[in-house]
N, CA, C, O and CB atoms as a CASP TS submission, in Angstrom:
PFRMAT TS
TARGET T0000
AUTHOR 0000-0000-0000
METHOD Language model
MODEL 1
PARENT N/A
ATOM      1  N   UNK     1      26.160  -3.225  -2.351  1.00  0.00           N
ATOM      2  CA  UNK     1      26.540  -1.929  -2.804  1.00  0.00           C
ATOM      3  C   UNK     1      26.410  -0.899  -1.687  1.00  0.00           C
ATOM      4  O   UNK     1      26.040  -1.294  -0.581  1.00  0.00           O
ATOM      5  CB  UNK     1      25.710  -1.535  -3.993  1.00  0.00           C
ATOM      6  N   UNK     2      26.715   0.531  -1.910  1.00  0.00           N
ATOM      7  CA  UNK     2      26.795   1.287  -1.154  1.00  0.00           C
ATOM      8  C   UNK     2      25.832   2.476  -1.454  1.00  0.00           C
ATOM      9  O   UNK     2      26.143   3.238  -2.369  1.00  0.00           O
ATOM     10  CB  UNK     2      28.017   1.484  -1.043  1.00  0.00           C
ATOM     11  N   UNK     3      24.369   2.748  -0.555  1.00  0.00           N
ATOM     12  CA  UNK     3      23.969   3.368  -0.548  1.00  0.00           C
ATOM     13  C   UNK     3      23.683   4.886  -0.024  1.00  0.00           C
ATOM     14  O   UNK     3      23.702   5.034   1.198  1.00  0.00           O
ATOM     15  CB  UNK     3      23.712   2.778  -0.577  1.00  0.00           C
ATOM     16  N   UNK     4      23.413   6.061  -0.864  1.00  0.00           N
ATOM     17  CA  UNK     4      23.596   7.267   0.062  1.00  0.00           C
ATOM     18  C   UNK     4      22.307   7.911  -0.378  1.00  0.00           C
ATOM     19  O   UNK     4      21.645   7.806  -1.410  1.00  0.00           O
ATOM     20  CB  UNK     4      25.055   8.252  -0.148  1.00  0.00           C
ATOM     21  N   UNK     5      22.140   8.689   0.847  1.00  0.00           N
ATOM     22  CA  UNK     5      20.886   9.873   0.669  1.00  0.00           C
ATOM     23  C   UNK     5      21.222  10.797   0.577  1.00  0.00           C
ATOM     24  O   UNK     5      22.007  11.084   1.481  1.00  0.00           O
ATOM     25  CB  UNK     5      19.960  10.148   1.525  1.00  0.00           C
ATOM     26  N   UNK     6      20.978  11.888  -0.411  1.00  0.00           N
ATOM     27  CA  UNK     6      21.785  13.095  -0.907  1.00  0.00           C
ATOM     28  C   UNK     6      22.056  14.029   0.721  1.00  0.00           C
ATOM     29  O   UNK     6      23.162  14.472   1.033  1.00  0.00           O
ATOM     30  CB  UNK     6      20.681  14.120  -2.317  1.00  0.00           C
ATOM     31  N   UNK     7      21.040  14.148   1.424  1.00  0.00           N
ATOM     32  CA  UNK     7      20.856  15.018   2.975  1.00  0.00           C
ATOM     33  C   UNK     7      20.595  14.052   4.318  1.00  0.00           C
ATOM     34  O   UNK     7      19.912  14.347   5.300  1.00  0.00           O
ATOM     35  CB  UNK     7      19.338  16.127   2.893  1.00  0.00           C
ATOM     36  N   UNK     8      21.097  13.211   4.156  1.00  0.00           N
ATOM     37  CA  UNK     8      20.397  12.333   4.664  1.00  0.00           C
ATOM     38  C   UNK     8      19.107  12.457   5.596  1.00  0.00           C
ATOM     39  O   UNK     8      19.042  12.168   6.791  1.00  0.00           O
ATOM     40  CB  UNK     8      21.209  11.769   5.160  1.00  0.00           C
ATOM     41  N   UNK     9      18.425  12.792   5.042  1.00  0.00           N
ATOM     42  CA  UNK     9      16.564  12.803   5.608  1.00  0.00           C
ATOM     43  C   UNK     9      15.527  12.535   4.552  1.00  0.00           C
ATOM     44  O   UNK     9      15.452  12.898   3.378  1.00  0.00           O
ATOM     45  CB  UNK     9      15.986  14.441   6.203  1.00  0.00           C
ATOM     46  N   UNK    10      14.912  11.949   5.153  1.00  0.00           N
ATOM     47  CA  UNK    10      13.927  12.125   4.399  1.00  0.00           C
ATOM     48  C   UNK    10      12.427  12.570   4.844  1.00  0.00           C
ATOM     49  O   UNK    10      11.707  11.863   5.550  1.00  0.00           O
ATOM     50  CB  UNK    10      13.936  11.070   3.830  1.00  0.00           C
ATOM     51  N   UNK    11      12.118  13.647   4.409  1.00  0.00           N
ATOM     52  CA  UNK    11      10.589  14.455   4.338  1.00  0.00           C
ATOM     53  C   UNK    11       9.075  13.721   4.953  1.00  0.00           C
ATOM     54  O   UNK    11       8.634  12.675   4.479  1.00  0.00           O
ATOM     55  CB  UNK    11      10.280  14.700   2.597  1.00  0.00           C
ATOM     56  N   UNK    12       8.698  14.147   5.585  1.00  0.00           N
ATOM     57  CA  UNK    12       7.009  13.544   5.851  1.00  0.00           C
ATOM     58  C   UNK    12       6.508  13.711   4.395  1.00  0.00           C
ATOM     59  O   UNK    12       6.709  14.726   3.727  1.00  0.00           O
ATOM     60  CB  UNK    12       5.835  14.622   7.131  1.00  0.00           C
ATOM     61  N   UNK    13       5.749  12.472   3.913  1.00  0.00           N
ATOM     62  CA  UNK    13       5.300  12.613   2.763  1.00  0.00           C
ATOM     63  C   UNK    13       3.652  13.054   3.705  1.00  0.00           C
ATOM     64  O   UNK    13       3.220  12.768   4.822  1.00  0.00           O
ATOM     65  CB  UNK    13       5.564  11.103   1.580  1.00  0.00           C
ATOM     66  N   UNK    14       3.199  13.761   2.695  1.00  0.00           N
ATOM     67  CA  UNK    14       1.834  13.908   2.564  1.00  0.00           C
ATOM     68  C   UNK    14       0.871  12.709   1.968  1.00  0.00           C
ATOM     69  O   UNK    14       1.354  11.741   1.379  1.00  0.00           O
ATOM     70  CB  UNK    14       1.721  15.042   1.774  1.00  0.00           C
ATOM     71  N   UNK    15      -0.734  12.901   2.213  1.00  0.00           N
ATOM     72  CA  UNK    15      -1.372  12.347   1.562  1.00  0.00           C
ATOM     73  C   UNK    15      -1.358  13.031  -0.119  1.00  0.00           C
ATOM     74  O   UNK    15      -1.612  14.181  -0.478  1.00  0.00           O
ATOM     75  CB  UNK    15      -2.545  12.294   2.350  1.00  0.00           C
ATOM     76  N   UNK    16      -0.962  11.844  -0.922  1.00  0.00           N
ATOM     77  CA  UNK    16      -1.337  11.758  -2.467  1.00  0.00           C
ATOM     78  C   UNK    16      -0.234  11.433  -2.882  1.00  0.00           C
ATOM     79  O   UNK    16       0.624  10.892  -2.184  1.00  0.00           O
ATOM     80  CB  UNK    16      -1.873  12.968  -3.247  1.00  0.00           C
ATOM     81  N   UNK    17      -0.088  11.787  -4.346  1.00  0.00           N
ATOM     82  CA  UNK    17       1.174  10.628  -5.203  1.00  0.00           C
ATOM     83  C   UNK    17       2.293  11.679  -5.567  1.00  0.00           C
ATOM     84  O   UNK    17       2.184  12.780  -6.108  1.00  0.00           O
ATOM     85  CB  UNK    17       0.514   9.692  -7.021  1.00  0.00           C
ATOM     86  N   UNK    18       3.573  10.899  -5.035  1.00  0.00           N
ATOM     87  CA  UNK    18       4.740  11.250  -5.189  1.00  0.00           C
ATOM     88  C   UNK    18       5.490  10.566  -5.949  1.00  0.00           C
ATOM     89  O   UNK    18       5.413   9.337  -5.934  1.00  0.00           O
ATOM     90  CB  UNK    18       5.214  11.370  -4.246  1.00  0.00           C
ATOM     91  N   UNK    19       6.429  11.276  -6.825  1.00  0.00           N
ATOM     92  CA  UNK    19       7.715  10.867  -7.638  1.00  0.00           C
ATOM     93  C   UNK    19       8.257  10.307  -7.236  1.00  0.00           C
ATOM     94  O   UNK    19       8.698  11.076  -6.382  1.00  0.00           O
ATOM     95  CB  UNK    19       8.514  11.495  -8.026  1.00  0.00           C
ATOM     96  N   UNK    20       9.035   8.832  -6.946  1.00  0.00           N
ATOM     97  CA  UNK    20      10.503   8.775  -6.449  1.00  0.00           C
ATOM     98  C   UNK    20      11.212   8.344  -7.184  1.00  0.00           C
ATOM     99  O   UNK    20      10.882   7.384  -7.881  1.00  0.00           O
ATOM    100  CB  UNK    20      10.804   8.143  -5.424  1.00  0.00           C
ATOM    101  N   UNK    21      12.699   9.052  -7.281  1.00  0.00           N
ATOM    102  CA  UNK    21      13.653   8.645  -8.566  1.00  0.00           C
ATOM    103  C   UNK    21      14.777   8.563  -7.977  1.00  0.00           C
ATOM    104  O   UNK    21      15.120   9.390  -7.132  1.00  0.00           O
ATOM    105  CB  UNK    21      13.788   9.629  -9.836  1.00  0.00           C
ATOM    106  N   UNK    22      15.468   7.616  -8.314  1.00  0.00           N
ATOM    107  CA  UNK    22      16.275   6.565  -7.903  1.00  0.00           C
ATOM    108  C   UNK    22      17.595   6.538  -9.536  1.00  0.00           C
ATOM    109  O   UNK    22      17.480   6.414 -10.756  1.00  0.00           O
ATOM    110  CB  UNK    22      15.013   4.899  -7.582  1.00  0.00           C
ATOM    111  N   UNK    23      18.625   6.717  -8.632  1.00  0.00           N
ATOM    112  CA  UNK    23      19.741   7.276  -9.250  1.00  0.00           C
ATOM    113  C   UNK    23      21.014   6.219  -9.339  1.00  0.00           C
ATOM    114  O   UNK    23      21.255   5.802  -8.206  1.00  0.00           O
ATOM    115  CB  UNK    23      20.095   8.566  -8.451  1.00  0.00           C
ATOM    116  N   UNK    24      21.643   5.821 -10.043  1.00  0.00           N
ATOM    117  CA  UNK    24      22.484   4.130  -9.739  1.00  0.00           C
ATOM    118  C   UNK    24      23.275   4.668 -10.681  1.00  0.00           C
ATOM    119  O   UNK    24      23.088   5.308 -11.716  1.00  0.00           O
ATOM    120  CB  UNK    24      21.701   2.277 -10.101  1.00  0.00           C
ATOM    121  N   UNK    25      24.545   4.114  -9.866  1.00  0.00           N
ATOM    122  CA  UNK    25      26.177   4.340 -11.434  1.00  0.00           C
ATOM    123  C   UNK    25      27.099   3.417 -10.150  1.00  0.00           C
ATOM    124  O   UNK    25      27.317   3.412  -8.939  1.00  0.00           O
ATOM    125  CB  UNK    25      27.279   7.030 -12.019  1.00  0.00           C
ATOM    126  N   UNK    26      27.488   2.539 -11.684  1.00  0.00           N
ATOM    127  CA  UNK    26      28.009   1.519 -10.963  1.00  0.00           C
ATOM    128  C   UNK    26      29.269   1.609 -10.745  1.00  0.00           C
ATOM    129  O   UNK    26      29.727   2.694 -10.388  1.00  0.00           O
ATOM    130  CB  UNK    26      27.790   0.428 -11.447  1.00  0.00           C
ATOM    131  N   UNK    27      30.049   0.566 -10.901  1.00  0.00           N
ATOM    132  CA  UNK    27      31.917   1.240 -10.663  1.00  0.00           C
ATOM    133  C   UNK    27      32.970   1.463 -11.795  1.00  0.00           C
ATOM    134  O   UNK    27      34.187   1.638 -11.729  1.00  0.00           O
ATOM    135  CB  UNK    27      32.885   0.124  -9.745  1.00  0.00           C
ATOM    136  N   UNK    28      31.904   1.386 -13.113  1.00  0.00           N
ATOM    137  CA  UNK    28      32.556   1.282 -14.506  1.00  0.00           C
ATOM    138  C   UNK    28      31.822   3.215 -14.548  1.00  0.00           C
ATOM    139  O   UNK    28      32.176   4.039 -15.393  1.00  0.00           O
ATOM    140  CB  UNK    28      31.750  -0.433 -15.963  1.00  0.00           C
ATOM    141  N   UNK    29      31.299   3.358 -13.969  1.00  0.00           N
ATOM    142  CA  UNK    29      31.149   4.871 -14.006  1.00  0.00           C
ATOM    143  C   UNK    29      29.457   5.445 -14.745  1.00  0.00           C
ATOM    144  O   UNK    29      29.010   6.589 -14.827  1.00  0.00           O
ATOM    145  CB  UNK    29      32.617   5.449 -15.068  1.00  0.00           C
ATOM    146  N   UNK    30      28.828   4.082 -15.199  1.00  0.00           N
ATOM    147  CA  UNK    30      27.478   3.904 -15.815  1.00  0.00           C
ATOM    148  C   UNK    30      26.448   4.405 -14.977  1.00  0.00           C
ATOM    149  O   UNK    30      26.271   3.912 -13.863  1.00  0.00           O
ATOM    150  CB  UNK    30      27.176   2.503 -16.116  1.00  0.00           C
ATOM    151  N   UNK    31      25.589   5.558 -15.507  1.00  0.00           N
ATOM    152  CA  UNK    31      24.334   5.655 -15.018  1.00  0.00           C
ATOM    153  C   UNK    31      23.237   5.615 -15.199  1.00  0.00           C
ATOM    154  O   UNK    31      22.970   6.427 -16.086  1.00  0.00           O
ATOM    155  CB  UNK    31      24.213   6.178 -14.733  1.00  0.00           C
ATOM    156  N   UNK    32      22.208   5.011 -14.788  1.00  0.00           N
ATOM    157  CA  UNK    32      21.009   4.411 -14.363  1.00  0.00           C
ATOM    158  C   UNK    32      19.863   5.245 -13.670  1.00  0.00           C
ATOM    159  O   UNK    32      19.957   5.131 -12.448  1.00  0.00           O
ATOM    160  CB  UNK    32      21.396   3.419 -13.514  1.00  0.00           C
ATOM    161  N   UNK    33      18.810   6.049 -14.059  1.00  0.00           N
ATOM    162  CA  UNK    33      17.854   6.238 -13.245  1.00  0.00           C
ATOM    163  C   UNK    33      16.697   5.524 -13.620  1.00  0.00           C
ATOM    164  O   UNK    33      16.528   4.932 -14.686  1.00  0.00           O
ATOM    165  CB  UNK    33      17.640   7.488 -13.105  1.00  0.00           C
ATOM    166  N   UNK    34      15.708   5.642 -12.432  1.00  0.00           N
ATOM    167  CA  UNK    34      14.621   5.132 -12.681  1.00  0.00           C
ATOM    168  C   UNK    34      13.359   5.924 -11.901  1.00  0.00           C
ATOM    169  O   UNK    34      13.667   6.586 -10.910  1.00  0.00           O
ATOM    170  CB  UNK    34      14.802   3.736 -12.367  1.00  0.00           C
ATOM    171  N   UNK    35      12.276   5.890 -12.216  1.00  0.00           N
ATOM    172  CA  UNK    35      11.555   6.641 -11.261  1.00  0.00           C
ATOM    173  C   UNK    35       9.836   5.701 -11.076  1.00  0.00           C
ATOM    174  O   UNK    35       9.340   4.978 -11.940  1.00  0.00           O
ATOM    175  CB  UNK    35      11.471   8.455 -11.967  1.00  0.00           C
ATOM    176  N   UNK    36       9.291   5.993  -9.817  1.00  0.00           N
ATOM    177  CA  UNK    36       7.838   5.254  -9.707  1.00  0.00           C
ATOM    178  C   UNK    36       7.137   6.264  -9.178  1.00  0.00           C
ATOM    179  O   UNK    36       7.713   7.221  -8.660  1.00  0.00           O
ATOM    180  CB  UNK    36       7.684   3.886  -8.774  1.00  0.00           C
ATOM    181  N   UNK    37       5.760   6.167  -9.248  1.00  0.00           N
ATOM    182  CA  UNK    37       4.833   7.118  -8.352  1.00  0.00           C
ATOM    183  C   UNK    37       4.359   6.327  -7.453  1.00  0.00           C
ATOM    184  O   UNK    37       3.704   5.308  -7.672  1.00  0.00           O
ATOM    185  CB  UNK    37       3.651   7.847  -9.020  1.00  0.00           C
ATOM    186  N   UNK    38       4.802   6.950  -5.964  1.00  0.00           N
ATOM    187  CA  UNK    38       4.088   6.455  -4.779  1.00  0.00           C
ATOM    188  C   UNK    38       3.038   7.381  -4.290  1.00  0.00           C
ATOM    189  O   UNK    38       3.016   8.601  -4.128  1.00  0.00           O
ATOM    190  CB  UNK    38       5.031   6.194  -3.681  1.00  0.00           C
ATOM    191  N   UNK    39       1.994   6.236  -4.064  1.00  0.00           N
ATOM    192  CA  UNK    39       0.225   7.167  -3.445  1.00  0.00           C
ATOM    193  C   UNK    39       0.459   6.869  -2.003  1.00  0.00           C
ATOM    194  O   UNK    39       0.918   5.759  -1.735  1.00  0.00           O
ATOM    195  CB  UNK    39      -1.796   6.285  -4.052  1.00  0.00           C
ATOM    196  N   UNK    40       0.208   7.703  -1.043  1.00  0.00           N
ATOM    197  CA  UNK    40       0.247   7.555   0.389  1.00  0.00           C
ATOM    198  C   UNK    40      -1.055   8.167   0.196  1.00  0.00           C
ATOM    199  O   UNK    40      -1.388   9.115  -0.516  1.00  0.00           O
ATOM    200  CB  UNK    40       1.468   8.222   1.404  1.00  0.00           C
ATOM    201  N   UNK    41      -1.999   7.114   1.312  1.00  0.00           N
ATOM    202  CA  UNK    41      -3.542   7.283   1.621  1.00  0.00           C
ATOM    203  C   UNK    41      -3.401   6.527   2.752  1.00  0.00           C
ATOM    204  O   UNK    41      -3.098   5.341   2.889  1.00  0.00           O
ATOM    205  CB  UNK    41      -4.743   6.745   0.520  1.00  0.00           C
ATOM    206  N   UNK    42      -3.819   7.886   4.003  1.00  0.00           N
ATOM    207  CA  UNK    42      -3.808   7.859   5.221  1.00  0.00           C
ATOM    208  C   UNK    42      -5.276   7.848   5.749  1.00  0.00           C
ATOM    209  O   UNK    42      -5.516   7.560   6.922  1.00  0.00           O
ATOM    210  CB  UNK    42      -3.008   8.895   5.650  1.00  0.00           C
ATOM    211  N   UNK    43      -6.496   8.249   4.624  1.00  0.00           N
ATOM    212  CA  UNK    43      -7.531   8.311   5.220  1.00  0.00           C
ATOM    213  C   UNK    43      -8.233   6.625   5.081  1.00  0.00           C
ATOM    214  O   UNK    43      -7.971   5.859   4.154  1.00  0.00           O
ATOM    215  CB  UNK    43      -8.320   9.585   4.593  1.00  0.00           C
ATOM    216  N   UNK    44      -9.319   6.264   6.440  1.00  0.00           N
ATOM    217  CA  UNK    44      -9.666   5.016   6.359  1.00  0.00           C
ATOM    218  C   UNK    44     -10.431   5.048   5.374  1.00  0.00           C
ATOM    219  O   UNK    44     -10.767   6.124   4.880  1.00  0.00           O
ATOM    220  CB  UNK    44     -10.168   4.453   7.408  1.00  0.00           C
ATOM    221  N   UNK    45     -10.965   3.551   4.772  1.00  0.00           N
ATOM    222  CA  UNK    45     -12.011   2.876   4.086  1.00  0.00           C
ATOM    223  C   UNK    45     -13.308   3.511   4.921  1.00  0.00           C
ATOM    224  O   UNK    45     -13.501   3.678   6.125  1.00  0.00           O
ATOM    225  CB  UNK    45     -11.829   1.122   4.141  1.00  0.00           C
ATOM    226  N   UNK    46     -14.062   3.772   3.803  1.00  0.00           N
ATOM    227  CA  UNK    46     -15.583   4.108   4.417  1.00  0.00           C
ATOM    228  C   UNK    46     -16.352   2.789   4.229  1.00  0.00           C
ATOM    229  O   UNK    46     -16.787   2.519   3.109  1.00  0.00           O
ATOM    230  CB  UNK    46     -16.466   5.454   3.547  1.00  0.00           C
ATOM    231  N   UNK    47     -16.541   1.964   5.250  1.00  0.00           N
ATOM    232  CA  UNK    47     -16.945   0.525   5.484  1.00  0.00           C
ATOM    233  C   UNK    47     -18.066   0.768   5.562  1.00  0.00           C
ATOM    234  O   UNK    47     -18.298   1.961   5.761  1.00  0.00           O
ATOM    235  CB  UNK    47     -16.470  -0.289   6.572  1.00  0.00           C
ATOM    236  N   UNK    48     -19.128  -0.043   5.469  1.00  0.00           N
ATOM    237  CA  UNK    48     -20.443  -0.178   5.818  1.00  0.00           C
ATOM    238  C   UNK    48     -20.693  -0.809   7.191  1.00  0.00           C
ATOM    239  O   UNK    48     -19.836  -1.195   7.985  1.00  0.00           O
ATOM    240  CB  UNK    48     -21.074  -0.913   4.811  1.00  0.00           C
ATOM    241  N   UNK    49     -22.175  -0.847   7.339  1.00  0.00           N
ATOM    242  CA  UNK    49     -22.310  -1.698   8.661  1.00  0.00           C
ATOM    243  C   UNK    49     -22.025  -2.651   8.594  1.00  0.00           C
ATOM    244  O   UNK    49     -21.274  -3.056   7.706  1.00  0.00           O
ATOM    245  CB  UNK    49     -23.309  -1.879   9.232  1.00  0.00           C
ATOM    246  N   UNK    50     -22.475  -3.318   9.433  1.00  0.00           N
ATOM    247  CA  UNK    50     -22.817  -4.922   9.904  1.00  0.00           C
ATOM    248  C   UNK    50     -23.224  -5.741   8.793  1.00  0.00           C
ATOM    249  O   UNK    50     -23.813  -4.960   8.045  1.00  0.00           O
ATOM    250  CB  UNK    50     -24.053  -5.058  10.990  1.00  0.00           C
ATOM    251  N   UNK    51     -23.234  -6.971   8.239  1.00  0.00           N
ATOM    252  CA  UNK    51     -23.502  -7.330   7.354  1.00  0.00           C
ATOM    253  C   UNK    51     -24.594  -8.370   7.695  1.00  0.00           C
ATOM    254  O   UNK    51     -24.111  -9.249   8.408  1.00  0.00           O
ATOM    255  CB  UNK    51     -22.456  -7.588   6.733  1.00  0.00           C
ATOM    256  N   UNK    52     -25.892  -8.564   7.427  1.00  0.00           N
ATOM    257  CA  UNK    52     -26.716  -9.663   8.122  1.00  0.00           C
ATOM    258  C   UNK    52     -26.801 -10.647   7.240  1.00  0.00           C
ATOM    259  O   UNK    52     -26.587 -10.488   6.038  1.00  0.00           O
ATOM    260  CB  UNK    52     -28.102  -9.298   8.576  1.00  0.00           C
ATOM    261  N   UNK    53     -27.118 -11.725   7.774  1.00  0.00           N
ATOM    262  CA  UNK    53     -27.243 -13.156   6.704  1.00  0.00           C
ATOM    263  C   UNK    53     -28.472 -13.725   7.410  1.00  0.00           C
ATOM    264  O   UNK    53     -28.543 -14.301   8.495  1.00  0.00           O
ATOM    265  CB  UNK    53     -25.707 -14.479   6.699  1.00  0.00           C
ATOM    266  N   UNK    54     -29.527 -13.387   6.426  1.00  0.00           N
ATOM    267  CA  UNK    54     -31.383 -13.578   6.946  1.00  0.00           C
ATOM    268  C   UNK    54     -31.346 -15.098   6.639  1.00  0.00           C
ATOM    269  O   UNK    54     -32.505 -15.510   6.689  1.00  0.00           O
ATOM    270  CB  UNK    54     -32.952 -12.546   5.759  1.00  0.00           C
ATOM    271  N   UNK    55     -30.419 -16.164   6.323  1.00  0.00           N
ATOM    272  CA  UNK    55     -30.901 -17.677   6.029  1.00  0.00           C
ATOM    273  C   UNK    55     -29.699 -18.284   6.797  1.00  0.00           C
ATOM    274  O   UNK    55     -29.193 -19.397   6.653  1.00  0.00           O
ATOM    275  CB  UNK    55     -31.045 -18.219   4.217  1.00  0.00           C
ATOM    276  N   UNK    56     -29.363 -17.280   7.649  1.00  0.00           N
ATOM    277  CA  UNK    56     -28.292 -18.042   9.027  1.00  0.00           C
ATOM    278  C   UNK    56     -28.953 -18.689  10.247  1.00  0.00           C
ATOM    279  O   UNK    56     -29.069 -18.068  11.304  1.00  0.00           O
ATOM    280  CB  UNK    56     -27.304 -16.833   9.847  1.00  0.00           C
ATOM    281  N   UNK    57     -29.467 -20.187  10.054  1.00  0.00           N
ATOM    282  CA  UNK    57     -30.755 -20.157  10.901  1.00  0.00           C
ATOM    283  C   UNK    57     -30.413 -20.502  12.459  1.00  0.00           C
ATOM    284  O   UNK    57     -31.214 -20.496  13.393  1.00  0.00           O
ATOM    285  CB  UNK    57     -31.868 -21.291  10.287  1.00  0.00           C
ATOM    286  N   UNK    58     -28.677 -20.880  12.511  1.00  0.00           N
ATOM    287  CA  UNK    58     -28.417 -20.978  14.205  1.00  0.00           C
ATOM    288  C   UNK    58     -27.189 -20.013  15.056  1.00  0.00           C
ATOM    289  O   UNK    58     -26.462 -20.108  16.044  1.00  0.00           O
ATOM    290  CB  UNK    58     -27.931 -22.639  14.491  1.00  0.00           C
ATOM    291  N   UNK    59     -27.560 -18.883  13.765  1.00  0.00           N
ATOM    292  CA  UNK    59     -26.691 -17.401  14.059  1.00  0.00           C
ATOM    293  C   UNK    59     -25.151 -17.270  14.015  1.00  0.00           C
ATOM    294  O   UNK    59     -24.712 -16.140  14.229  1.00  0.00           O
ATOM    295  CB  UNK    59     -26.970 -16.915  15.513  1.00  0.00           C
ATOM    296  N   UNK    60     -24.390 -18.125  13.804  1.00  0.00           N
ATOM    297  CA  UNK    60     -23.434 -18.737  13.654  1.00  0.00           C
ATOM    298  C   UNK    60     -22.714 -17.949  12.596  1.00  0.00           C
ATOM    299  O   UNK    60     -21.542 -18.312  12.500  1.00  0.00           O
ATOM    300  CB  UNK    60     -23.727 -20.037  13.445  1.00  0.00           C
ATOM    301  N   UNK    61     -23.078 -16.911  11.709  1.00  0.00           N
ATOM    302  CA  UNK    61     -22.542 -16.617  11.028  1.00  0.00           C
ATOM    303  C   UNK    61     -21.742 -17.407   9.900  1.00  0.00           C
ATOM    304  O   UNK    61     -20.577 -17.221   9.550  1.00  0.00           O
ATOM    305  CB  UNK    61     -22.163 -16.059  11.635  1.00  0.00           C
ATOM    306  N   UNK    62     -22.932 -18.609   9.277  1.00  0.00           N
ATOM    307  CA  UNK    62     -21.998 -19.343   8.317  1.00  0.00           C
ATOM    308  C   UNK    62     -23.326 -20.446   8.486  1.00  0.00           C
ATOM    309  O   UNK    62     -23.907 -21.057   9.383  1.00  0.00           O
ATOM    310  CB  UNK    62     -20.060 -19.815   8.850  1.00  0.00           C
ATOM    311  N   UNK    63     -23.394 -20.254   6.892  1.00  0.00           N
ATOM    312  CA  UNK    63     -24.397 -20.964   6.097  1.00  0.00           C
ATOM    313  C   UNK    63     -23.667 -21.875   5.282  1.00  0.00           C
ATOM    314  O   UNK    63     -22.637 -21.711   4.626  1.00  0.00           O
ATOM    315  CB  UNK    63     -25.278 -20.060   5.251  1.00  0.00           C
ATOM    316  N   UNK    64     -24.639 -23.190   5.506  1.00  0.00           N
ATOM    317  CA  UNK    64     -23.751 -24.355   5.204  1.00  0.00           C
ATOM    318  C   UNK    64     -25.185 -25.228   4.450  1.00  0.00           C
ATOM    319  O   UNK    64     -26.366 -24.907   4.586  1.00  0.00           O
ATOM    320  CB  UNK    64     -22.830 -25.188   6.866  1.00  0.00           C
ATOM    321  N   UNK    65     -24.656 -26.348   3.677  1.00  0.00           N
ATOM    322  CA  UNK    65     -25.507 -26.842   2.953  1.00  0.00           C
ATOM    323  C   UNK    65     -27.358 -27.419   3.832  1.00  0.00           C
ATOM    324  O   UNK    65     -28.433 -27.541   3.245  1.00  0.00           O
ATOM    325  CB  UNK    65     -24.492 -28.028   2.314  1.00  0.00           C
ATOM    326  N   UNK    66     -27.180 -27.554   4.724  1.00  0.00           N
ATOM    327  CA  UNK    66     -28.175 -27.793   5.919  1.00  0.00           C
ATOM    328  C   UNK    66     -29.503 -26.954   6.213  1.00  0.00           C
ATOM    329  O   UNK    66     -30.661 -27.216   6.540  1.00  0.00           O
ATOM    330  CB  UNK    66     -27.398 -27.628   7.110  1.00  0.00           C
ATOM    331  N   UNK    67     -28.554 -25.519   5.857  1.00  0.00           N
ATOM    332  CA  UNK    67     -29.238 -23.613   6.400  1.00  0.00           C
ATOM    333  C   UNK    67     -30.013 -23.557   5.015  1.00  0.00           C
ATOM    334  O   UNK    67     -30.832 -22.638   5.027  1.00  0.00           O
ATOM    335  CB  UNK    67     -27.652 -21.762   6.618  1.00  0.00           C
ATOM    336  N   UNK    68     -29.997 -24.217   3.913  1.00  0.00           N
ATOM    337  CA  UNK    68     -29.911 -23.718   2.504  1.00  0.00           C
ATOM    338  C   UNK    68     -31.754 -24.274   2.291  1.00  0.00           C
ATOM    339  O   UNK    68     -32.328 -24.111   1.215  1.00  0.00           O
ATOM    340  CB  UNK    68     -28.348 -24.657   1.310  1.00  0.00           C
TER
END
């Protein structure tokens, strides 16, 4: 099919949730919308530290039936 953008541009979205609606008519002259909310989240995960494993007994990072 043949797609168009009303201006053709499209906007810097911001962080948070946006509308997008989506407009379709086919060649019998039928129309179709539909719409979704898109979340744009630009800020990172607040991760924790390092994670330690106190029964890792050859540091290896990986406890196996042996370490147990």
């Amino acid at each position: 099919g043949t797609w168009t953008l009303a201006d053709n541009t499209l906007p810097a979205l911001t962080d948070g949730p946006h509308t997008i609606t989506v407009t379709a008519t086919d060649p019998a002259g039928n129309v179709g919308t539909d719409s979704a909310v898109l979340t744009i989240d630009t800020i990172p995960a607040n991760l924790l530290g390092a994670i330690t494993v106190p029964d890792d007994l050859n540091g290896d990072g990986i406890i196996n039936a042996s370490e147990l």
